[in-house]
C-alpha positions, 0 to 999 in steps of 0.5 A: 778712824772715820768714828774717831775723827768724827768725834773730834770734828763734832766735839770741836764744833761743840766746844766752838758753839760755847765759847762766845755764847757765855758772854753774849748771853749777858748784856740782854738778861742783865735786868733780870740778874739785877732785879731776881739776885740783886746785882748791883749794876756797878758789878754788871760790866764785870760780867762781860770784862771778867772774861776778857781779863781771864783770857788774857792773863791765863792764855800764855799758861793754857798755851804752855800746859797744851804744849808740854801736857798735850792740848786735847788732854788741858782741852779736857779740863778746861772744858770741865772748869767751864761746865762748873761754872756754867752752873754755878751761874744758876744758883741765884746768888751775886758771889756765885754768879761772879764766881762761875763767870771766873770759872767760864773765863778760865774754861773759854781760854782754853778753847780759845788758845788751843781750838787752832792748834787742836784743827792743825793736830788732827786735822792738818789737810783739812784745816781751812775747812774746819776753821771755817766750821769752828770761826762761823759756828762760834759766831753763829750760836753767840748771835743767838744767845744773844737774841734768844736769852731775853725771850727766854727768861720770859718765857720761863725763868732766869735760872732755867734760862742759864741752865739750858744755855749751860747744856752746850758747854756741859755736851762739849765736856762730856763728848771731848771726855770721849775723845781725850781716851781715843786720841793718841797720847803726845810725844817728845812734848817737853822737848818741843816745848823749850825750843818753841818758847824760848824762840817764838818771842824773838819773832818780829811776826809773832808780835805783829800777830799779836799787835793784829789780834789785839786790836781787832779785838779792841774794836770788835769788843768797844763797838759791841759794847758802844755802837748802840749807845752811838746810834741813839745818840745820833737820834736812832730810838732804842729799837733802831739801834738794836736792830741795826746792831743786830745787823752788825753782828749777824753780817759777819756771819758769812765771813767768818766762815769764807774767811779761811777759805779765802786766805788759804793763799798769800793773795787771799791772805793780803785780800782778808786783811784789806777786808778786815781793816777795810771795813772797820776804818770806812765803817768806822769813819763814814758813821760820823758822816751820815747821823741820822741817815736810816739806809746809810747807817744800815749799810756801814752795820753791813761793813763794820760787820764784814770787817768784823767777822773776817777779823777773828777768822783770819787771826786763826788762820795767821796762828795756823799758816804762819807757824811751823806746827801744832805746838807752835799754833798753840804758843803763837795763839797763846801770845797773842790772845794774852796782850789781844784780850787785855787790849779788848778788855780796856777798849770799851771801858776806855772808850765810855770813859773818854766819851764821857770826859768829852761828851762826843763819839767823834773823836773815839770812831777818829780813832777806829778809823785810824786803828782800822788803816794800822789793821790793814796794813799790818795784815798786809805786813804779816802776809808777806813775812814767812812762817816762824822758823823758816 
């Protein structure tokens, strides 16, 4: 018993390490795509959106096929898909590159969707504690891929680069091979699955979930995308702004893994949401206010951080806590990331587009800040509903 649990816990935190890195590896490296394998620069922003569209058009699918098939075992597969398209990336081709950033989109969905409800399975006692593992390691590696990748190709190559970083998802499938033979087969699946269907839709929580996800993601993807463009704009040279976009990337770090541990409880809940929307609405809305301003700058990247790295958490623990099982986690997470990625996948292009119809970010962080006070209000509504079915 101790072995095989050892080997989900592991595995779980493997497939974790991979399911951001993929992405953020990217932005740094697309000099390189562009120059070595003849990228056109109108298809770069592909390579990040693809993704996203790939989460939210398959994510209610996996969630469906986790349920009535079992979710270690479509865990399985994706895990296979993702490893594929990882080295595919590597053959220096533009159609073979955009082909594996496809496969990677199919491959990450289904960690995203079926991770909760795979902690909630195996590990039901221990759930908050493996949450935090998965939401902060996820984060962690993510941050370092994005650091480490540029340094990298220089230091090697390009296609060695995305081959290494493609060892990640490769060990994730090869160890949940192991773990798809030990675990004990689903039962009474099929029946579950037409009654967790057909009545988790008609839930006014499950829709404020979704509506919680949808819009963290947006903010988190738009300002990933954009906070660096902004502060250049307010007279911060190029390596200013990335270091202070770094800031706001590592200091979510610490609360993606206290999150969990803080919403174990409904007042813990009702404080991570206030942390969440807190943090983008003040981040968001005091940047206008200080341009220029190196220390204040530094400070609101700490708080739009925080916000940010307690977000995605907590939305995991709202799949887990405000669902009756693990099949249910799995539709409720399916759900949610489906519209949640959409929304995420729009956010930035939306944003660039609108900042360059009116030629000021003003209007876009009014914006955030608003979508930050509706963040924190609904999580404050989605805290004191029941769980589904009760």
């Amino acid at each position: 018993m101790k072995r095989k649990n050892f080997l989900i816990g592991a595995g779980i935190l493997l497939i974790a390490a991979n399911l951001r890195l993929p992405i953020t590896m990217i932005p740094p490296i697309l000099p390189w795509l562009q120059s070595e394998i003849g990228l056109a620069p109108s298809m770069s922003g592909w390579l990040t959106t693809i993704p996203l569209v790939m989460f939210a058009l398959l994510s209610p699918v996996i969630a469906h096929l986790g349920i009535k098939q079992g979710n270690a075992k479509v865990l399985f597969f994706t895990l296979l898909i993702l490893a594929i398209g990882g080295y595919l990336r590597v053959i220096p081709n533009s159609c073979f590159l955009l082909l594996g950033t496809i496969l990677i989109g199919i491959g990450i969905s289904g960690g995203n969707v079926l991770l909760p409800a795979v902690i909630q399975e195996y590990f039901p006692t221990k759930a908050t504690v493996f949450t935090s593992l998965y939401t902060f390691t996820m984060g962690l590696v993510a941050s370092l891929g994005t650091g480490l990748a540029a340094p990298l190709v220089k230091k090697i190559n390009l296609p060695m680069t995305l081959a290494l970083f493609s060892l990640i998802g490769l060990g994730g499938f090869l160890l949940w091979a192991v773990v798809v033979r030990i675990v004990p087969k689903p039962h009474h699946a099929k029946t579950t699955t037409q009654n967790t269907v057909t009545s988790i839709n008609h839930y006014q929580l499950t829709w404020l979930i979704t509506f919680f996800f949808g819009t963290q993601s947006l903010l988190y993807y738009s300002m990933l995308t954009w906070l660096p463009s902004f502060w250049t704009s307010t007279g911060f040279s190029v390596t200013t702004a990335g270091l202070l976009a770094t800031i706001f990337q590592l200091c979510g770090m610490p609360m993606s893994l206290l999150t969990p541990i803080i919403a174990r409880k409904k007042i813990g809940m009702a404080l991570a949401s206030s942390i969440v929307g807190g943090g983008f609405a003040v981040g968001a809305g005091l940047l206008l206010l200080f341009p220029g301003n190196f220390t204040a700058n530094v400070i609101l990247a700490i708080i739009l951080g925080i916000g940010a790295g307690s977000a995605f958490s907590l939305c995991v623990v709202f799949f887990q806590k405000k669902s009756a099982n693990f099949r249910q986690t799995a539709q409720l997470s399916g759900t949610a990331q489906s519209f949640g990625y959409l929304l995420a996948a729009v956010g930035p292009a939306l944003s660039g587009y609108l900042q360059g119809l009116l030629h000021s970010w003003t209007p876009i962080f009014v914006v955030y800040t608003i979508l930050g006070v509706l963040l924190l209000v609904s999580g404050i509504i989605i805290t004191n509903k029941k769980p589904l079915n009760s």
